[in-house]
C-alpha positions in Angstrom: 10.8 -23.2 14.2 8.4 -21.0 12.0 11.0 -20.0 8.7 9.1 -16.8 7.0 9.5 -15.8 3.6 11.3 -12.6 3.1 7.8 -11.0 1.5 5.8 -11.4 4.2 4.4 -8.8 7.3 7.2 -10.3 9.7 10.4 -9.0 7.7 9.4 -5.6 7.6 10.9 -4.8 10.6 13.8 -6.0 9.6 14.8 -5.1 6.1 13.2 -5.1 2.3 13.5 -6.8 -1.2 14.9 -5.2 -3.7 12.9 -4.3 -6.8 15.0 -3.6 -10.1 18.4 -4.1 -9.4 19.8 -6.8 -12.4 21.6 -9.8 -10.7 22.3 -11.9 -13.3 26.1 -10.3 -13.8 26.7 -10.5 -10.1 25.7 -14.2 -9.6 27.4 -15.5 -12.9 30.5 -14.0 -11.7 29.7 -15.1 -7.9 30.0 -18.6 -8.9 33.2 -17.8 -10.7 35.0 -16.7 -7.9 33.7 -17.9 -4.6 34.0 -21.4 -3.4 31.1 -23.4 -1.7 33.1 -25.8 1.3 30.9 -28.6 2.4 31.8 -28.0 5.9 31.3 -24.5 7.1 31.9 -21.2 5.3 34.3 -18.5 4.0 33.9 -15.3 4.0 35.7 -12.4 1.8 35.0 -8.6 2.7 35.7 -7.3 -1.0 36.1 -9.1 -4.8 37.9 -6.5 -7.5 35.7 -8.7 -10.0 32.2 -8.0 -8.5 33.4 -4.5 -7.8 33.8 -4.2 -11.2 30.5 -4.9 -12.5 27.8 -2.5 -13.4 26.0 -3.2 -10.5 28.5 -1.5 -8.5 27.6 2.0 -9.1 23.7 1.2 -8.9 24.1 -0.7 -5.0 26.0 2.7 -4.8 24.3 5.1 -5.7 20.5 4.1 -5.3 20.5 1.8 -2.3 23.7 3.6 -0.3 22.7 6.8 -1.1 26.1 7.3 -2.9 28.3 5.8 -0.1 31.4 3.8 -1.7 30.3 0.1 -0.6 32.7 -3.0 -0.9 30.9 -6.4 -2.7 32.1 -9.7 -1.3 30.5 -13.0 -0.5 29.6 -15.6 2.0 29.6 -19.1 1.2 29.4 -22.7 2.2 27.1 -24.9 4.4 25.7 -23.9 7.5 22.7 -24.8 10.0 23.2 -23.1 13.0 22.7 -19.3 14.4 26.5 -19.5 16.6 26.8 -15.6 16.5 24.6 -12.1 15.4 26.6 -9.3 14.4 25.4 -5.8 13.3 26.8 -2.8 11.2 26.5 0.7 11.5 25.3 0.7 7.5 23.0 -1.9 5.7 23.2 -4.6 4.5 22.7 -6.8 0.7 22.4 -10.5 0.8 21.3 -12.0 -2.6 22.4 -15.3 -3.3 21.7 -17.6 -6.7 20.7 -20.6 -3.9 17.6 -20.8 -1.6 18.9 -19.2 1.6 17.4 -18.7 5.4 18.4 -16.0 7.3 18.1 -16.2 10.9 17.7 -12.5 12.4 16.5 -10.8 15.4 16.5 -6.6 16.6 19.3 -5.1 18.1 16.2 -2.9 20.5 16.1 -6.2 22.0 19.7 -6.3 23.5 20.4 -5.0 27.0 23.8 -4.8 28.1 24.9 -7.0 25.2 22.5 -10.4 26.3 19.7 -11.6 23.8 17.5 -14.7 24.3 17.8 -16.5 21.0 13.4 -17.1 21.6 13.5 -13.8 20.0 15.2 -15.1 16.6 12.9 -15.2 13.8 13.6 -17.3 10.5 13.5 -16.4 7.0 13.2 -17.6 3.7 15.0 -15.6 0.7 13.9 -17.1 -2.7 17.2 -17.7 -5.0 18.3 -14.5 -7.2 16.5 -12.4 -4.7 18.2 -9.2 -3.2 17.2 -8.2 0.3 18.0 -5.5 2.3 19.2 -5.5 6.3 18.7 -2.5 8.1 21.5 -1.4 10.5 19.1 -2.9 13.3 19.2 -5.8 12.2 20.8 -8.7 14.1 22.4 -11.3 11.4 25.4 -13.6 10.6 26.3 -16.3 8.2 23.0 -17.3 5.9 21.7 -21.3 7.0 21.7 -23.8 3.9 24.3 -25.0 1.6 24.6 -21.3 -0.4 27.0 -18.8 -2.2 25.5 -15.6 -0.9 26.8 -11.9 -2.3 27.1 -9.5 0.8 27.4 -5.8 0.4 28.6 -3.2 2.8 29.8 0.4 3.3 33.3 -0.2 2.2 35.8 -1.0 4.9 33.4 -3.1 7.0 34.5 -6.0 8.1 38.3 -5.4 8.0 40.7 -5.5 10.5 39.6 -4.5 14.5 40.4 -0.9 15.5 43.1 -0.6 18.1 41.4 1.4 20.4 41.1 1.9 24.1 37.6 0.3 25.2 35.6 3.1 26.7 32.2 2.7 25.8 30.0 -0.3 26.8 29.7 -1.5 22.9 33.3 -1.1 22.5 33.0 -4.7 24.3 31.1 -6.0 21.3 33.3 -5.0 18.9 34.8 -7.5 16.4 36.1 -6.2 13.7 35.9 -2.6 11.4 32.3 -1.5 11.8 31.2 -5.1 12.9 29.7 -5.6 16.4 29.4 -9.5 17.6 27.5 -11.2 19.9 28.7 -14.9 20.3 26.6 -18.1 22.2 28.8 -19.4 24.7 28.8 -22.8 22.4 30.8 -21.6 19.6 34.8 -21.0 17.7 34.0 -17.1 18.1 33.3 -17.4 22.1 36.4 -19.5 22.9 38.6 -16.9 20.5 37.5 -14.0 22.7 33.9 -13.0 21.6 31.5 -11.1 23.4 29.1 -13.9 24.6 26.3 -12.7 24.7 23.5 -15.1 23.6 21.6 -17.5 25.9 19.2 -19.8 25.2 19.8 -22.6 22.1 21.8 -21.8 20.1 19.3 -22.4 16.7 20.5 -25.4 14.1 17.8 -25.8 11.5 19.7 -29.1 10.3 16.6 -30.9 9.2 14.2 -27.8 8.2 16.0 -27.0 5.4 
């Protein structure tokens, strides 16, 4: 599989790198609260200590157009694509480890199925902020990696119990998160939406 790096023509489409935003509070802290496991990953929605920082008010204010956003993290080892969710909202990945992404465009889902042929690798440098468009088909970052994740606050919380009326509503996994599983994976056999056909991606071995 071709990995891209996140500065090149094929990200575009899916999201930017951040210019001038100072990391170096959030990733010293990162490392102070977020484990790493060896075997798969954990994921926390919001972290009173990185919503604390500085940086807070600037991921507010100049990237969410003064939306109130939650900052949590994503971390462990991981090598395969198992899932892609999306959000209605972007979202911030920056990590102090090398990290691939492996992303694809929600315009190519109909009726909830994607071939994983149209999943595209990429390669974020360390201490490198990028952001995903709303668009933009993603789940848990490929490597071994502590990765911050920002979001419109409340993402990611609890599902909504509400009566499914709308072809999406299928997809839905949680607050403002929208999953599509590979038949092959913990998410399918707990009740995802599957969704994805095709191989399910491992870059064990690339990376």
């Amino acid at each position: 599989m071709v990995i891209y790096d996140v500065n090149s023509e094929e990200f575009r489409c899916f999201g930017y790198v951040i210019d001038g935003m100072d990391t170096a509070a959030l990733l010293d802290n990162l490392e102070k609260v977020s484990p790493c496991p060896e075997d798969g990953t954990v994921y926390v929605a919001d972290v009173p200590e990185l919503d604390a920082l500085p940086v807070h008010k600037f991921l507010s204010e100049h990237i969410y157009g003064g939306m109130p956003v939650e900052i949590g993290y994503c971390s462990g080892t991981n090598y395969k694509l198992n899932c892609l969710e999306y959000h209605k909202g972007c979202e911030v990945n920056v990590s102090p480890d090398e990290i691939v992404l492996l992303l694809a465009d929600l315009r190519d889902v109909r009726e909830g199925k994607l071939d994983t042929s149209k999943v595209k690798a990429f390669r974020v440098p360390p201490r490198t902020a990028v952001v995903l468009y709303g668009t933009t088909l993603h789940y848990a970052p490929c490597g071994k990696f502590r990765t911050v994740i920002v979001l419109p606050e409340g993402t990611n919380g609890e599902k909504p119990d509400i009566k499914e009326e709308t072809f999406e509503d299928k997809l839905l996994w949680g607050s403002n998160k929208w999953l599509i599983a590979h038949p092959d994976t913990t998410e399918a056999r707990s009740g995802a939406f599957v969704g994805l056909t095709g191989e399910n991606i491992d870059l064990t071995g690339l990376i």
